[in-house]
N, C-alpha and C positions, 0 to 999 in steps of 0.2 A: 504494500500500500504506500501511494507516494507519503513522504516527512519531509518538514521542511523546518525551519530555526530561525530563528530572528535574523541573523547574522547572514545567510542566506537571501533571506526577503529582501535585507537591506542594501543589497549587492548589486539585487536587480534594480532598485528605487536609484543604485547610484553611477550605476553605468549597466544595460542588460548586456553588453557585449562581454564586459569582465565574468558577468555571470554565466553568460555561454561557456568561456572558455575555463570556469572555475569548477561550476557544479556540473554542466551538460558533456563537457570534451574531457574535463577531469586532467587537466595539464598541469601538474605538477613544477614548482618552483622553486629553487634554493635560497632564492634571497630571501631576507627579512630586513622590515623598518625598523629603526634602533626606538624608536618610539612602543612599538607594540613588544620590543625583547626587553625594555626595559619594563614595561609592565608586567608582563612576564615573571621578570624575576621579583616586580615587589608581590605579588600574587604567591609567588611560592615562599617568600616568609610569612607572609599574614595567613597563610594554610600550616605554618609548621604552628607560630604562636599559637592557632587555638586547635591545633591535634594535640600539641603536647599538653595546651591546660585541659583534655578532657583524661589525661591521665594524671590529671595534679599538678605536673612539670610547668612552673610560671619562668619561660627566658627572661634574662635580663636585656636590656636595649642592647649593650653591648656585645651579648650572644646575635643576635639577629642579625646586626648589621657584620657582622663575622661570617653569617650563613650567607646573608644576600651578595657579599662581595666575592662568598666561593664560590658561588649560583651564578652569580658573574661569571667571571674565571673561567667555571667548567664549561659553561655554554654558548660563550662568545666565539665565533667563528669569520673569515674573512666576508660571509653571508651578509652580515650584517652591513646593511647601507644608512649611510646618513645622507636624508636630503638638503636639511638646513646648513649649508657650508658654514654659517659663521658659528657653529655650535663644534664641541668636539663630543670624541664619547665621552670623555672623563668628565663634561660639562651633564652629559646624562643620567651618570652614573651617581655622580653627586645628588644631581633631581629624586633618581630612586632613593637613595638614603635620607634625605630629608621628609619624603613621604613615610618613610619607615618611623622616623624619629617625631616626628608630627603627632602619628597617629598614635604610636605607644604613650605621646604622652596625654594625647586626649583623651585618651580610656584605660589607663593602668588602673585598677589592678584586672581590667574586664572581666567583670562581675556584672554587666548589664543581660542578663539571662542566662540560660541553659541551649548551648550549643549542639544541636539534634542532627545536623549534618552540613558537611563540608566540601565542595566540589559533587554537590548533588545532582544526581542526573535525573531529569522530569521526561514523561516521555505520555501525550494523553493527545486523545481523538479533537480534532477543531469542534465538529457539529456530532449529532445523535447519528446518522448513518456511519460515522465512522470510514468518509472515503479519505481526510485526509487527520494528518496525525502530524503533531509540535513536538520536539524536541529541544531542549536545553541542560543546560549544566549551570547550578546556583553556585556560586560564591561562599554563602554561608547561609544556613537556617538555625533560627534564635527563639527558642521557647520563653516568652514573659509571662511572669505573674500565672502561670498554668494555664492562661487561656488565648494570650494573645502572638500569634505567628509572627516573626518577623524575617524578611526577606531581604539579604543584605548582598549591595555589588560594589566592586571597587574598580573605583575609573580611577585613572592616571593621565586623562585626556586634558589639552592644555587650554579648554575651554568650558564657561562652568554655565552650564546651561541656565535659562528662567525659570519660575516655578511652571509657567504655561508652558516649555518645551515638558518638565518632568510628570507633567498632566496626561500628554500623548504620549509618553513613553511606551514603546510597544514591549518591550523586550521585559522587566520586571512584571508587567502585567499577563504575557505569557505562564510565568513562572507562578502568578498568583493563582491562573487558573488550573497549573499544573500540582498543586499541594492541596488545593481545595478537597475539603473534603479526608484528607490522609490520616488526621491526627482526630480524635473526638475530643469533644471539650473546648476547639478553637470557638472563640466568639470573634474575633478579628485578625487581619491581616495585614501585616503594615508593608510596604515596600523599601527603603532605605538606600539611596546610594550613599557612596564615601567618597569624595572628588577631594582625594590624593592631594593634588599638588595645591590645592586652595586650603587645606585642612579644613572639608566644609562638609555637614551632611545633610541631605538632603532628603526628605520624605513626602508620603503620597500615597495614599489607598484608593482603590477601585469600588464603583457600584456593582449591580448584579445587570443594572441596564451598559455604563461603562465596559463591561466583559461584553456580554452582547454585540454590542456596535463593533468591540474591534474583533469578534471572529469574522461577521457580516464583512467588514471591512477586508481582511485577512483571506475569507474566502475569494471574494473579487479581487483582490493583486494575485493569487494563483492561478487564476483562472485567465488573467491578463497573462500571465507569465507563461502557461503551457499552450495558450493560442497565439502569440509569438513567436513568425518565423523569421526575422530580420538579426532581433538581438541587434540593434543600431549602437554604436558606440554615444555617451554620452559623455562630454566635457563640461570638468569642474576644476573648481583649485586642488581637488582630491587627486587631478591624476597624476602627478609628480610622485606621491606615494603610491598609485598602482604597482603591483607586481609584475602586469601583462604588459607593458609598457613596449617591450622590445616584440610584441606580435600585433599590436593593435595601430589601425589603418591610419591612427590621429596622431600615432606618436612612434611608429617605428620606425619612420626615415628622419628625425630627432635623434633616437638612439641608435641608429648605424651610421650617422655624421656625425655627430657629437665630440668624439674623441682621433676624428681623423685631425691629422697634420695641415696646417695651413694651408701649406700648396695643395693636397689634395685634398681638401674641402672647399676649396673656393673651384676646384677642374669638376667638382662631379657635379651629374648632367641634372640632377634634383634640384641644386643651390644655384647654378648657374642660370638654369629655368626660370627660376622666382627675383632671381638680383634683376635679371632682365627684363621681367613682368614690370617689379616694381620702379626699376629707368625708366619703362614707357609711359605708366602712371602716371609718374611724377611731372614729366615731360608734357604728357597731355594737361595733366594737371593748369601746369605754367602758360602753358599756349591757349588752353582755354580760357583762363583767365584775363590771360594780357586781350583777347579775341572780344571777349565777353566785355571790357572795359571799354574797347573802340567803338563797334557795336551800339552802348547806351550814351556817346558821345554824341556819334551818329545822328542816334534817336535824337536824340535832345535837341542837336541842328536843324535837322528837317521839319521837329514839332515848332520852336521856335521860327523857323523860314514861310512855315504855313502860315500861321499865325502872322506875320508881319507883312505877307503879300495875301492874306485872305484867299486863300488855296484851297481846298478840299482833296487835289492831286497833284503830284509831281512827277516829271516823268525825267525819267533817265534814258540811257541808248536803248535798253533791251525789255527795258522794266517799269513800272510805274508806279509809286507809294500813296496809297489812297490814306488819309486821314480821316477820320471817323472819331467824332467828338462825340460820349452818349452819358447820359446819367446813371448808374445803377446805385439801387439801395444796399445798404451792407450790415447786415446783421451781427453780433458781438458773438466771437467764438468763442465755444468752452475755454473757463478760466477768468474772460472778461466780465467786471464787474454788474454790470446790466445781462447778463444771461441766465442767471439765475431766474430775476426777474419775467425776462421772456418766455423761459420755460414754463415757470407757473401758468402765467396768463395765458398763452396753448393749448397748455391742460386743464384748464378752468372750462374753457371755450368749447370745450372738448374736441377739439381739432387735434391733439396728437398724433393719433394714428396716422392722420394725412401727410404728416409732417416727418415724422420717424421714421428711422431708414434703422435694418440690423445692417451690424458692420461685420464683415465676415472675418477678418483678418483677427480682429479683437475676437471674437467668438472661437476660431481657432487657437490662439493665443491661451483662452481662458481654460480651455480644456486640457493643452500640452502642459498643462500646469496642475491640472487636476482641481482646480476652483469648482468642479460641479459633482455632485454625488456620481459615481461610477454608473450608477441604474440609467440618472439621465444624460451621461454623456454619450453612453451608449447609442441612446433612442437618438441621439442629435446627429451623433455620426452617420448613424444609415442615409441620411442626407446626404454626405459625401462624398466625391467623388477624391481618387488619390492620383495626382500627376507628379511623374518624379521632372523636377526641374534642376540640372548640373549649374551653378555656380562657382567664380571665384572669388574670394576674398580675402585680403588683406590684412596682417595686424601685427603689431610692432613688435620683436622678438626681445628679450630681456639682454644685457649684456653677458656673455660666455663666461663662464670662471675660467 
């Protein structure tokens, strides 16, 4: 029966081509971001600290950060990529330890409940048929007070979201509905992140309607995902951290010029193609400009020369420039003060409809964005027709380290 994981879903919300070539082709890769290896290793000491306290064993801070720098050590490999040039590892290695030393001292002697499991694997049906099934691994589960569940994840991410992102958080809320139910006597469920590098926690519990909406929710991205035959690469600021980077169509003639030698980077027929594009651009650019300025010089002549000899026509050798003087009314475009205004009055009048036009561009726009319930963007789409149109464009490359 297909499974699918938070981490999965969110692969495809942030490029489906990485997810083609992640979950579907199964292409296996050595690298790793120093970012997710340093997480990594503060994850395997906040899993030793509380396997040891479930046998009494309380480490001291200075035990830990002893285990994390051997955890270090043993599993740093030349794999390991750093994208932020002006960072080193040593600069990251430090970040891990200060999250370590953070936390131990926000909750020593951690006595804040009874720790029930550790690196817990959840594993339960979306809906009652049973066609698709969730999958995760919890962080830590925290028994309070006998009745209340607590669900704890540790981020290391160097961004500390709002309460409103921790609201739609898909991924603990997963997991809430993957323990539901497990333990008798729960009366509640908390969720808990720990975001590491802010020493900040963060919480959040779910409704029973909440749960609802994000399976409904949850079912329609899978369903979007397995009627999916393109898998289009999508670009973000995420992709410098992809993995796939040296297979994918946006960025893998990036990564096989990248480290070529001057001379032959500026001879291959890729760079050569595009420096050349962009001379002509620029070129046009200039000349149409300069073109464009004569032009309304021109104009300005001729309107001025009519004017002064009361002309309606002028004629040239081949050609003849008819002048046409005419009044038209101009109504205030969105933005402009008095439009508001206008509006109303329209629609008072009940004249609207006569007047409003849908803008298709924005309509399209609104949906590649997902601004409309999934059910209706659906029904809008069959509307649609799909025309693939080839484009080039242009955009300013960053300077090369």
């Amino acid at each position: 029966m297909p499974t699918y994981s938070h981490s999965q879903l969110s692969t495809y919300e942030t490029c489906p081509y990485q997810y083609k070539l992640s979950y579907i082709q199964k292409i296996k890769i050595d690298t790793e971001g120093i970012e997710a290896f340093m997480g990594s290793r503060v994850h395997d000491v906040l899993e030793k600290l509380y396997r040891d306290l479930k046998m009494t064993k309380l480490n001291t801070l200075e035990e830990l950060l002893e285990f994390y720098h051997q955890c270090w050590e043993k599993n740093w490999t030349e794999a390991v990529q750093i994208i932020r040039k002006e960072y080193s590892a040593e600069d990251y290695r430090s970040l891990g330890a200060k999250c370590i030393t953070e936390y131990y001292k926000r909750y020593y002697p951690f006595d804040q409940g009874k720790t029930l499991g550790l690196e817990e694997t959840i594993y339960f049906p979306l809906e009652e048929e049973k066609g698709y099934w969730i999958r995760g691994v919890i962080d830590r589960l925290t028994l309070l007070n006998g009745s209340v569940l607590e669900i704890h994840d540790y981020k290391t991410s160097g961004r500390l979201p709002t309460q409103k992102d921790i609201q739609s958080d898909r991924q603990l809320a997963f997991y809430h509905m993957g323990v539901e139910g497990k333990w008798k006597d729960i009366q509640e469920i908390k969720l808990i992140w720990h975001y590491l590098v802010f020493d900040a926690e963060v919480q959040s519990q779910r409704t029973p309607e909440d749960l609802q909406q994000l399976r409904q929710e949850t079912l329609e991205l899978i369903k979007k995902i397995e009627s999916d035959r393109e898998f289009i690469p999508k670009e973000s600021p995420l992709c410098d951290w992809c993995d796939y980077q040296g297979l994918c169509p946006k960025r893998r003639h990036r990564v096989v010029t990248e480290n070529l030698p001057p001379n032959e980077y500026l001879n291959e027929e890729g760079v050569n193609l595009v420096n050349k594009y962009v001379e002509l651009k620029e070129k046009k650019g200039i000349l149409t400009g300069e073109i464009d300025a004569e032009i309304a010089r021109v104009e300005e002549a001729l309107l001025a020369y009519a004017e002064q000899k009361e002309l309606g026509a002028i004629f040239g050798s081949d050609h003849v420039a008819k002048i046409k003087t005419e009044a038209k009314e101009k109504y205030p475009l969105k933005g402009e003060p008095s439009r508001r205004a206008l509006d109303e009055f329209i629609k008072n009048a009940g004249k609207w409809m006569e007047v409003s036009d849908l803008n298709p561009w924005m309509l399209a726009r609104i949906l590649e964005r997902g601004g409309w319930p999934p059910s209706l963007a659906k029904k809008v789409k069959e509307f649609a027709t799909v025309e693939k149109n080839r484009t080039i464009t242009l955009s300013k490359l960053k300077e090369r380290d």
